[in-house]
N, C-alpha and C positions, 0 to 999 in steps of 0.2 A: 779575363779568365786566365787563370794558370795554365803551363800546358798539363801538367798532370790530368787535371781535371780533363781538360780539350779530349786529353787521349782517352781518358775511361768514356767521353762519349761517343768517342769514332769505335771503340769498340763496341757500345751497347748497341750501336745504330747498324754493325756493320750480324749483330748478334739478330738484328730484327728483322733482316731482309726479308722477303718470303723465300723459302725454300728454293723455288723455281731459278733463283739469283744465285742464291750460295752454291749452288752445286754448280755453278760457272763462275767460279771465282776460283777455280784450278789452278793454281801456279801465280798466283796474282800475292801481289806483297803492297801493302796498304804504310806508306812513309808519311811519318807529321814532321814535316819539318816548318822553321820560323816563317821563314819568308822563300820566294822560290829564286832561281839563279837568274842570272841577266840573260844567258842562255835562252829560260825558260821562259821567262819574258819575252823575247824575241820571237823567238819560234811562236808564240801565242799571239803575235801581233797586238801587244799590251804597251802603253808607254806609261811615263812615270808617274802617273798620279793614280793608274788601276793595280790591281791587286789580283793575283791568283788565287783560286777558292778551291782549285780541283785539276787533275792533269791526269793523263791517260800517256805513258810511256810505253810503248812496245809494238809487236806486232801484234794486231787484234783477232781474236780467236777464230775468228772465220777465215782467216788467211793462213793459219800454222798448220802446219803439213801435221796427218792422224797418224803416221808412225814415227817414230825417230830410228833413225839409219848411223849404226855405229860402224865406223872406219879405225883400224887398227891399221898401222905400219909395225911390220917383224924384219927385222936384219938381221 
């Protein structure tokens, strides 16, 4: 499969969620990329003949602090 095509179906699928799902998908950014980094490998505990399907990078929304706290320095 082409990626063009790949990507119009991570967006139809990402179009179908139920509701319940999209409205927590806040700040979240959805990347197609080819293959994943050796990095990510690693970290997944994956060796060379598996394959990444899906990854979760950040801190998970139950962890992220409910205000953001802005610090300015003035000299």
């Amino acid at each position: 499969m082409d990626r063009e095509k790949f990507e119009r179906l991570v967006v139809r699928a990402i179009e179908d969620l139920p509701e319940e799902f999209l409205d927590r998908l806040e700040n979240v950014d959805i990347v197609v990329a080819d293959s994943p980094t050796r990095r990510q490998l690693r970290h997944g505990g994956l060796g060379g003949n598996e394959t990444l399907l899906g990854l979760y990078e950040g801190v998970p929304q139950t962890e992220r602090a409910r205000t953001t706290v802005w610090c300015f320095l003035i000299k």
